[in-house]
N, C-alpha and C positions, 0 to 999 in steps of 0.2 A: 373499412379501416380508414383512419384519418391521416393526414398527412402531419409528420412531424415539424416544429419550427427549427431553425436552426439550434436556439436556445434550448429547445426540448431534447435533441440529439445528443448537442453536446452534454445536459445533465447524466441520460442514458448514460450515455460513454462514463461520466465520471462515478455514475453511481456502479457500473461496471466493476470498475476498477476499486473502485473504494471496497469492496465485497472480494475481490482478490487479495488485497491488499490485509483485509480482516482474516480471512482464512490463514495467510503467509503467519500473521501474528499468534495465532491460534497453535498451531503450529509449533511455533517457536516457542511460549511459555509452556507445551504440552513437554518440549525436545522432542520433538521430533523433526525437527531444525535447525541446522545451526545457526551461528549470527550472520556469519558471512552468504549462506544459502536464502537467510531472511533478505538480506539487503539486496542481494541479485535480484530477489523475485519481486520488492520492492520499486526497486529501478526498474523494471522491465511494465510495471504500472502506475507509477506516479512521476509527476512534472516533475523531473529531478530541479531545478533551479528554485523551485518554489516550495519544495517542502524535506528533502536528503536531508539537509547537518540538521532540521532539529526531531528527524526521525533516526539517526543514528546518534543524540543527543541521547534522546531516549532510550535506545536499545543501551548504550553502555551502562546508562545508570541502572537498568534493570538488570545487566550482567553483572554488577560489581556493587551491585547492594549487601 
């Protein structure tokens, strides 16, 4: 097995999370989530500073379409 670079790691991790983050949305359009349960599980894997208001942009306008 090869050794990872840092850059490789760190995609890992995001590709991680981004597959979490898909699931939480899955989820959520199926209800079987709420918005607020979506957003916890959200935060708990995405940069919040670099991507929350316009993922809760998102979610509202899918609530109130």
């Amino acid at each position: 097995m090869t050794d990872l670079s840092k850059e490789q790691e760190e995609l890992l991790f995001n590709f991680g999370c981004a597959q979490k983050v898909q699931q939480a949305s899955i989820a959520l359009v199926k209800g079987e989530m709420s918005a607020d349960d979506f957003l916890d599980a959200v935060e708990e894997y995405v940069p919040i500073d670099n991507y929350l208001d316009e993922i809760c942009e998102n979610v509202e306008i899918f609530l109130y379409q």
